[in-house]
N, C-alpha and C positions, 0 to 999 in steps of 0.2 A: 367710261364713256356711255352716252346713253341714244338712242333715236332723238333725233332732232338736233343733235350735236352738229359745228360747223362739220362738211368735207373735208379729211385730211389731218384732222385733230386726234394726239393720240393721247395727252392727257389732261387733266384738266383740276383748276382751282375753283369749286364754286362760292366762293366768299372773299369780298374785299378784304375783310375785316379776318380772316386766317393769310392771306397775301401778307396783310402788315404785318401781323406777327413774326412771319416764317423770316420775311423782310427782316427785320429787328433783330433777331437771331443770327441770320446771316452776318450782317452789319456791326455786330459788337460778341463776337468772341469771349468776351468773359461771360456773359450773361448765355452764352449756350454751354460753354464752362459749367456753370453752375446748374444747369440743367441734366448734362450727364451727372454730374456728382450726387444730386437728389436720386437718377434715375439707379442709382447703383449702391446708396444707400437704403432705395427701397427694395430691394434687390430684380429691380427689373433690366437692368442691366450687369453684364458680370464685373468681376472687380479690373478687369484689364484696360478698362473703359477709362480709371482712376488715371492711366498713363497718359489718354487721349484726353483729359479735361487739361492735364498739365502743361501736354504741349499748345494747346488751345492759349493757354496764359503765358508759357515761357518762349514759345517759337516767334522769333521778330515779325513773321510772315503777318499775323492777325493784328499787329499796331500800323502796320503798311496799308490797312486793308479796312481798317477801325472807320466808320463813319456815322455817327452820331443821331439819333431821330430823336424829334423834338415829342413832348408829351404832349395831346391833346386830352377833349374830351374822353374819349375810350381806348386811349393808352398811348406809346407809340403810332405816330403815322406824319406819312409824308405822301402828300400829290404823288399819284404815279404815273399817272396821262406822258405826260411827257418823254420818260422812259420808256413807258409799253408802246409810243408812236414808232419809236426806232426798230424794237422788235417787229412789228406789223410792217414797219418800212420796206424791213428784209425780207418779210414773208415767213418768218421764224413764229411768230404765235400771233391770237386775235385776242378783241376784248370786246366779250357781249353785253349789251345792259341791257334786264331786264325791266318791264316796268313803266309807265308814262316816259314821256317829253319832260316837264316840268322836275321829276324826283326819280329818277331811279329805282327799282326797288331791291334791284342784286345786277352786280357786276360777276364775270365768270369771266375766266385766263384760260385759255386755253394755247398747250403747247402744238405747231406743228410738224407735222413727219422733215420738215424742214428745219424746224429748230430743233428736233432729237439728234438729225444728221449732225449739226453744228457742235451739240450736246458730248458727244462721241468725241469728234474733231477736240473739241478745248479736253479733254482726257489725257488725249494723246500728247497737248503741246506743255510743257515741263513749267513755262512759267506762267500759264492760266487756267493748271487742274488744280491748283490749289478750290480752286470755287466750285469744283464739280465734289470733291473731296467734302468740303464745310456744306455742300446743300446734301450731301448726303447724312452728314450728323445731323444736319436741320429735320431733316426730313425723320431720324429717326427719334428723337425726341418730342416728334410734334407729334407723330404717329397718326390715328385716324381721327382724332380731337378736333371736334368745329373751331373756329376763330374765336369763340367765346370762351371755349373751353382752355384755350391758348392764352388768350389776353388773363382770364384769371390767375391762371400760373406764374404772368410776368408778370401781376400784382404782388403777387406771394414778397417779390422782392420790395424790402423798405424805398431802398434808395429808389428802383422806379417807380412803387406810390406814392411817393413825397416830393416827386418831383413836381414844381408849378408848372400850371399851364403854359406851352409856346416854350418850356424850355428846354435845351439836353437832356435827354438823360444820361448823365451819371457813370462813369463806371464802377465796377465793383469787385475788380481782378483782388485785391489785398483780403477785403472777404471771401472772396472763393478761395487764396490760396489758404486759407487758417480751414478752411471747412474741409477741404481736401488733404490736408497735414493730418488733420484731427480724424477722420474715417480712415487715411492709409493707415491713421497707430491704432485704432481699434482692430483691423482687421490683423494688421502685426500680432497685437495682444491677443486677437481669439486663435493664431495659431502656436502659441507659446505652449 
């Protein structure tokens, strides 16, 4: 948080364009799947990570919860006005734009001390911590990486660069699980 930050804001997104991303991740489980798996082939994560990309693919929770973003110009995205009204409804976070009238030039999220409370509350309740759970792996694979930095990584994957414009992306659970087979038996093989 910084001076000039709204009252009451305790943390914050400053880019639409790492919102989608994070978005996107959230939203489709094999593709953060395969994000730990990289993260732990590089070894920047440890191998026990390997269990967590698994269950990301095999626990039924993440097909319940699968909801699909269409590819634009600069990657995944979907209108988020809509959704962030309800948040602001509650008094749970804001959205600042910077920039003229006519273009925008940064949109900024900011959570309130009122949607941290809330934040807590869904921890606590058994059938909607799964989401406080999955934006925690979001969060740790995104790490401090701007939005672009983000969006290039979900290029890395074919299937969502090839995906046409305005369409789904894709899933891509049967290549994570070959990627994730193939690194558990390496790491089997290097303790032989």
């Amino acid at each position: 948080m910084t001076a000039g930050d709204p009252v009451d804001t305790v943390k914050v997104v400053r880019s639409e364009l790492r919102l989608q991303a994070l978005d996107f991740w959230l939203r489709n489980p094999d593709y953060l799947a395969d994000q730990l798996v990289s993260k732990v082939a590089a070894g920047d994560l440890p191998e026990s990570y390997l269990d967590v990309a698994a269950q990301l693919l095999d626990d039924p929770e993440p097909d319940l919860r699968w909801y699909p973003m269409p590819r634009w110009l600069f990657g995944a995205y979907e209108a988020i006005d809509d959704a962030f009204a309800v948040l602001e409804a509650y008094g749970l976070a804001l959205l600042r734009r910077l920039g003229g009238v006519v273009k925008a030039a940064r949109s900024q999220f900011f959570l309130t001390t009122a949607g941290e409370a809330a934040v807590v509350r869904l921890e606590e309740e058994p059938r909607l911590s799964w989401y406080t759970k999955q934006v925690g792996l979001v969060a740790l694979v995104a790490g401090d990486d701007s939005g672009s930095a983000l969006k290039r990584r979900q290029y890395e994957q074919a299937e969502y660069a090839r995906t046409e414009l305005g369409v789904d992306i894709a899933p891509i659970d049967e290549g994570v699980r070959e990627r994730l087979k193939e690194l558990r038996a390496a790491y089997e093989g290097g303790r032989q």
